[in-house]
C-alpha positions in Angstrom: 85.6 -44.7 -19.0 88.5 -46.5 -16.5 90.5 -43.7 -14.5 93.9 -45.0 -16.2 93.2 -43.4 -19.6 94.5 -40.1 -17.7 97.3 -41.1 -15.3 99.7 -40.4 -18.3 100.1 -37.0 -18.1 100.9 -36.9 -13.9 103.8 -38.9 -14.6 105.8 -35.8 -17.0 104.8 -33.9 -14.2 106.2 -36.4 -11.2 109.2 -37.0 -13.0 110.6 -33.8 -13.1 109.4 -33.0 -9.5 112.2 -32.3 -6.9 111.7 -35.1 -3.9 112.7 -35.8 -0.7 114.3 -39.0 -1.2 118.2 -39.7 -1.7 118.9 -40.0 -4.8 121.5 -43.1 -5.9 124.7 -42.1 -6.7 124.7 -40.6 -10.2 128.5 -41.2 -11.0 128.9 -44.4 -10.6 124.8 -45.5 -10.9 125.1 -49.2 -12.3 129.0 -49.4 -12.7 129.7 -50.9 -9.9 132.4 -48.2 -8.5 132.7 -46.1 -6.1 134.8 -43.7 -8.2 133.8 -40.0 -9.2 133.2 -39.8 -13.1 135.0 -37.2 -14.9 131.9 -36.0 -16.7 130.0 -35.5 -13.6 130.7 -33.4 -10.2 128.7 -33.4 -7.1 128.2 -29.2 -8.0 126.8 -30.0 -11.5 124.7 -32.9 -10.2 123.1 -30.6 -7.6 122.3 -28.0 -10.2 120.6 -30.4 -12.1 118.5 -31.6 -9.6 117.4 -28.5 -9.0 116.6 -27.6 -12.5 114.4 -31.2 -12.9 113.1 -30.3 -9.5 112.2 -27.4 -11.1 110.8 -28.4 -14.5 108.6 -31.1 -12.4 106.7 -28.4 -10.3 106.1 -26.3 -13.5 104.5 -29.3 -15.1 102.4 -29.8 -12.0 101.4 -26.5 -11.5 100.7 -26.4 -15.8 98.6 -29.5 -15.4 96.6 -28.3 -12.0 95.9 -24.8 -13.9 94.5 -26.7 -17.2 97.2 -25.4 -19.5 98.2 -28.4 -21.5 100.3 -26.1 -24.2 102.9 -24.9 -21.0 103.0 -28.6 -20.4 104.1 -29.4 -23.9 106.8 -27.1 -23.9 108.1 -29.0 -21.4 109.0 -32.2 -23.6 111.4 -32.6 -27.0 109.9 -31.7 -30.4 110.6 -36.1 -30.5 109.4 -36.9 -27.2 107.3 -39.9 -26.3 104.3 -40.2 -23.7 102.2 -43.3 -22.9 100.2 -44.4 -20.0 97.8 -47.2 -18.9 94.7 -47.7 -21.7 96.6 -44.8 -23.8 97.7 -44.2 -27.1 101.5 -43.8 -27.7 101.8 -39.8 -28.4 104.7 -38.8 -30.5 106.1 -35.3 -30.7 104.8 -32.7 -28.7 101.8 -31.3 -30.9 100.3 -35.0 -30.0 101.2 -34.7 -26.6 99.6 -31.3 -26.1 96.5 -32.7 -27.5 96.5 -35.9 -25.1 97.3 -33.4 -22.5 94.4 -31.4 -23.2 92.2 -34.4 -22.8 92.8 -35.6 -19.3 93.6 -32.2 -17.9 90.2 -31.2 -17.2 89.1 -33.9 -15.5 92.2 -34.6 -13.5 94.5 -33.1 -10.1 97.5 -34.2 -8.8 97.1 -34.8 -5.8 100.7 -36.2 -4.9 104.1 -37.4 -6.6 107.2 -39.5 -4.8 110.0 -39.6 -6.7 111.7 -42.8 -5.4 114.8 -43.0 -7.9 116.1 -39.4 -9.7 119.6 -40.2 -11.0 121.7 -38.0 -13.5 124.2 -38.8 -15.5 125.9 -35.8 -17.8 123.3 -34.5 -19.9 120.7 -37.4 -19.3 118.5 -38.3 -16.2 115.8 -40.4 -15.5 113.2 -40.3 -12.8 110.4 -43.0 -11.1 108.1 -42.8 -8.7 104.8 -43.1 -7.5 101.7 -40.4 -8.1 98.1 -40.4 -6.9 95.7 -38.2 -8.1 92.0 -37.1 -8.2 89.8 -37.8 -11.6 86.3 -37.2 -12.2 85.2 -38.3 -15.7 82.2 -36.5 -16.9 78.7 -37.8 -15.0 80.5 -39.7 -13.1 82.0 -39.7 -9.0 85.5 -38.3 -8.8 88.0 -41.7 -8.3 91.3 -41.0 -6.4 93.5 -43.5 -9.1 97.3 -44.0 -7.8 100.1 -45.4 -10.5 104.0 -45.8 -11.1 106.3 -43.2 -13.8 109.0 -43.2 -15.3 110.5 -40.1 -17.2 113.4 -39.6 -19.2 114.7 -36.0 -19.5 118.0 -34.6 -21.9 119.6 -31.2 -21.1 119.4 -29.3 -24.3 122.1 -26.5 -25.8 121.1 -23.6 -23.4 121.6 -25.7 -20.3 117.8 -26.4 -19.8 116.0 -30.0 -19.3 112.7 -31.1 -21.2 111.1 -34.5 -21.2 112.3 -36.9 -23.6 110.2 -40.1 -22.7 107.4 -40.4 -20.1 105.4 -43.5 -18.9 103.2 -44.2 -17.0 100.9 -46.6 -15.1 98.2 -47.9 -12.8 98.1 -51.6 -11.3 95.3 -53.4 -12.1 92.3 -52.9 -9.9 91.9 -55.3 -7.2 89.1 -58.0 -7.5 
């Protein structure tokens, strides 16, 4: 069994995690300007990096405590997850259930978020995770891999995960 099959679920949890990296300017993120949008102010931009900052330590803390169901809460009832040598999961009944796979064997160990922008009442996060698995009879494997997370504010203001990826390189020969 290659480590990969469980890098999926880090990456929900790295891509709502707060980091320490500047984020891009969220306004004007691939227009080109250097203009404020209407839709967005630097006030409601910092709030929502603090609520995805929060959401991501909630999922890591979920994951590290084995409580795939908390986890699941944390994406759309029409979310999407997929990672290296995994199955797509659709919705978040399928999603718990992949969680619940890969959480025992699994700790995060790290998450960088390189790229966190927001824009209104979308945001997208990438980054970089390493963490510890230990499939059953087997040595524990420290496995590092990319994500990329999607997450929409809903009606009351919170955030939850739309769509999550993630991966692991190839290993090296």
């Amino acid at each position: 069994m290659r480590p990969t099959r469980f890098i999926p679920l880090l990456f929900a949890l790295a891509a709502c995690t707060k980091s320490s990296t500047p984020a891009a300017d969220t306004a004007t993120a691939g227009t080109g300007t250097d203009t404020m949008s209407a839709a967005t102010s630097p006030a409601s931009d910092a709030t929502a990096r603090d609520a995805l900052g929060k959401v991501r330590a909630a999922w890591q803390e979920g994951a590290n405590r084995n409580d795939p169901a908390a986890v699941a809460a944390m994406y759309t009832d029409d979310a999407t997850f997929v990672g290296t040598e995994s199955p797509l999961a659709s919705g978040r009944q399928e999603i718990q259930a992949a969680l619940a796979k890969s959480f025992p064997i699994s700790k995060i160990e790290s998450i960088d978020s390189k790229d966190l922008v927001v824009s209104g009442d979308m945001a997208y996060d990438y980054g970089t995770f390493r963490q510890t698995v230990t499939p059953p009879n087997a040595k524990a494997m420290t496995v590092n891999g990319y994500y990329l997370v999607i997450c929409r504010r809903q009606s009351d203001g919170s955030w939850k995960i739309s769509s999550h990826v993630s991966t692991t390189p190839p290993a090296k020969s």
